[in-house]
N, C-alpha and C positions, 0 to 999 in steps of 0.2 A: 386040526387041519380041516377036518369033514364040516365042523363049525363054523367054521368061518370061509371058506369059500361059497355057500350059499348069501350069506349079508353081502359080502364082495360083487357078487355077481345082481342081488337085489339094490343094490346101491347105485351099480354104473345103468341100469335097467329104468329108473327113476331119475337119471340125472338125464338119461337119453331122452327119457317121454318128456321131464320137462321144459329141454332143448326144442326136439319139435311140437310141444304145446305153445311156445312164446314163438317160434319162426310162425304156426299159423294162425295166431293175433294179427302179426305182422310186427310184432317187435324183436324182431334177429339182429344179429348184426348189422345186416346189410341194411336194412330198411329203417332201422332206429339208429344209429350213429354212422353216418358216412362223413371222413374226414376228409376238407380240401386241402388239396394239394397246395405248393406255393407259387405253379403257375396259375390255377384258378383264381385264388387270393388277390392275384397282380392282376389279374384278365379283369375280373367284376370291379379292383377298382379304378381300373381305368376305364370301364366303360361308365361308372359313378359321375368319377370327373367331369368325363365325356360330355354326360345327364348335364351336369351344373351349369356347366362351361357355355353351351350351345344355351340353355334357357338364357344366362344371364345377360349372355353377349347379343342376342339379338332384341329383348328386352332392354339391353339399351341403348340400341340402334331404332326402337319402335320408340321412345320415350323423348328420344334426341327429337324424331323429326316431329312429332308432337309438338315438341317444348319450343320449338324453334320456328319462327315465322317463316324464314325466307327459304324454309323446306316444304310451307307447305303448297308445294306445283309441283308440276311434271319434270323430271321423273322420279320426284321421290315420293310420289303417292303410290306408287308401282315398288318402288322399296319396300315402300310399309305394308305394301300387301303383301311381298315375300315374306318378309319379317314376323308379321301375322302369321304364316301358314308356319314356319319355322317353329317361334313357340310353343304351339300347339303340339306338334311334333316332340320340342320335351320334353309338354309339362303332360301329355297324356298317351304319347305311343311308348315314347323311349320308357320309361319308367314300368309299365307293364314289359315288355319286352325284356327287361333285367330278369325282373320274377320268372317270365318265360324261362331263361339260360338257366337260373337259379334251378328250375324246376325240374332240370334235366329236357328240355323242349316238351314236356308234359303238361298240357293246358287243366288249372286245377281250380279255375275260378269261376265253372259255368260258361252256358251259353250266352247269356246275355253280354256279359262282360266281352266275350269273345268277340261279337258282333260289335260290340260299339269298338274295341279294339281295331279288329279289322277295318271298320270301318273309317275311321281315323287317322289311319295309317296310311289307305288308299286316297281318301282325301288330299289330307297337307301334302303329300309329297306329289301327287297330282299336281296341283296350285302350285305347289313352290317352284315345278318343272315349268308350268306354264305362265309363272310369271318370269321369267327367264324371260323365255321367247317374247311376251308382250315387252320386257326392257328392251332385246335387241330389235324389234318392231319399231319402237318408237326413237330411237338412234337412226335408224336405215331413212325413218321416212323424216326428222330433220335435218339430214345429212343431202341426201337426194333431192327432197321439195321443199328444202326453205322457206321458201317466197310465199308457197301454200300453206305451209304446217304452222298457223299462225300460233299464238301461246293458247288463242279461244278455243281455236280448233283441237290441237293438242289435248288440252283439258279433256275436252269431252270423248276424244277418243282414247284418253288411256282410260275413263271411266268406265266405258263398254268394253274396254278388252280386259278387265278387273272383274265387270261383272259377267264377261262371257267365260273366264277361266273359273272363278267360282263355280258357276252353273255345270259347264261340262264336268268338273272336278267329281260335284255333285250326282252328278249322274253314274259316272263311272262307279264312284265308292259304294253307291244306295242300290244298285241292282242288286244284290246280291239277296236284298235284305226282301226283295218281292220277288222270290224265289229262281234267279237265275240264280243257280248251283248252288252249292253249300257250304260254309266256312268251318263249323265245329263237328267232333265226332266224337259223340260221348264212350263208345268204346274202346278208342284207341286213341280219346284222352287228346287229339290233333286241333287246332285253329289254327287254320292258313286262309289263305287269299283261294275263291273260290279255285277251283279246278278243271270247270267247266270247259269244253273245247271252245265252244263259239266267244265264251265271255274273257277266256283269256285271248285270244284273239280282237276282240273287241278293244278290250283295256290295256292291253303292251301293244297296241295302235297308237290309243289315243292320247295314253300316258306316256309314251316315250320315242316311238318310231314317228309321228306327226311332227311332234315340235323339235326332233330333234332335224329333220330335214328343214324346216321352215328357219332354225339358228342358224345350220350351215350355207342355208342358200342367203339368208340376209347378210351372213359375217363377211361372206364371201362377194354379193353386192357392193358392200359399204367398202371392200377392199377394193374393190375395180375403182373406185369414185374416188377414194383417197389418191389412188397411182395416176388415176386421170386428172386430178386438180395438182396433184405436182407434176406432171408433167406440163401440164401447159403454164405454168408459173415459171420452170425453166426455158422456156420457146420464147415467152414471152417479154423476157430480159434483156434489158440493153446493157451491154457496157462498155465501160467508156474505155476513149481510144488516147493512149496520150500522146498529149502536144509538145512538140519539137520545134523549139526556134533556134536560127540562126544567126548569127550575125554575119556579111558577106561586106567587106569593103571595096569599093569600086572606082576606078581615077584614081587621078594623079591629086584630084582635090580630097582624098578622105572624108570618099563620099561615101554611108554607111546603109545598107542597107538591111531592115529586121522585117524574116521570113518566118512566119508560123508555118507549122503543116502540123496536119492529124492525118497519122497514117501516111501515101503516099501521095495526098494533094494538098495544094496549097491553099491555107483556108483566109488568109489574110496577108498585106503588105506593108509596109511603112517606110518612107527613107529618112534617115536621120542628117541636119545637114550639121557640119562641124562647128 
């Protein structure tokens, strides 16, 4: 007995140290096999699908108005701009942004990565927002100025409002990157959307609070304009009154007399003779 509780005791002594020799490699349980769950499983692959679904489908809503002539004018140059900003959005945010979730929200691919992430992100969905607004723009104004908003005209102003969305898009996304605030943090492992007070105020301005006032007040325009062109399309209606005739015989000769009326006047006469 005196023999062998010493091995006993030097055995579980060694199986302890090399318990916490392998936890601080970092191969423990916890850090070298973490099993998902089956709501995980179901969550990544529907956000998967998600990925597939959104590239393929506006890929080929970008490929139609391509392929097809009598697409290419206004407004579905303003499409393909959305369309544009969409796929970008699958084939290069959404797809990092899995790995994100995958990673536990632990950014594990560098800074550089991180910045063009971010920045991509802030982009496309910038653009996509504000080509919204350029669509309901150019509804409002050939709904409202017809007569003006020729097809030449048109043309050229969905082109500047394509290239003014780009630009501002641009802007908002790439500050960051000439040092308004900071996107990654290598100690705590974070990439997010800068943090800065002024630039978040800046960019949930000009990315979401601007156009979305500018959608309401146009929807809400073109809604006055619709209720005013039927209303006076109903004012403006005639209709018809029906005619009533008689016949009224008169004398001893069967003498006949035919009365029209519309309404309560008499619109014509005629006498019939026997």
């Amino acid at each position: 007995m005196n023999m062998t509780q010493p091995n006993v005791s030097l055995v579980t002594s060694n199986l302890s140290g090399a318990r916490a020799g392998s936890n601080d490699l970092g191969y423990g349980a916890g850090n070298f096999y973490r099993p998902f769950s089956v709501f995980s499983v179901l969550t990544l692959t529907l956000l998967a699908m998600l990925v597939v679904a959104t590239f393929v489908w506006n890929l080929l809503v970008l490929l139609t108005i391509l392929r097809v002539r009598t697409f290419h004018r206004v407004p579905h140059n303003l499409v393909a701009s959305m369309a544009i900003s969409d796929v970008m959005v699958a084939a290069l945010v959404m797809p990092l942004s899995l790995v994100h979730e995958l990673n536990g929200r632990l950014w594990k691919l560098g800074r550089v990565l991180c910045q063009v992430w971010i920045s991509f992100d802030v982009l496309c969905c910038t653009a996509s927002i504000w080509n919204v607004t350029a669509i309901a723009l150019d509804r409002y104004w050939s709904i409202t100025r017809h007569l003006e908003y020729t097809l030449k005209t048109r043309k050229r102003i969905s082109n500047v409002m394509i290239a003014l969305t780009w630009l501002l898009s641009s802007v908002i996304s790439l500050s960051p990157l000439f040092g308004w605030g900071e996107t990654y943090s290598e100690e705590a492992m974070e990439c997010q959307v800068s943090q800065e007070p002024s630039y978040t105020i800046f960019s949930t301005f000009g990315a979401f609070y601007l156009p979305l006032c500018v959608v309401l007040f146009v929807y809400w325009k073109i809604y006055k304009a619709a209720k005013f062109r039927i209303g006076s399309r109903k004012t403006n209606t005639i209709t018809p009154v029906a005619e009533v005739i008689e016949l009224v015989q008169t004398g001893r000769g069967g003498t006949t007399a035919l009365l029209s009326r519309k309404g309560n006047r008499n619109s014509s006469s005629s006498v019939l003779e026997p």
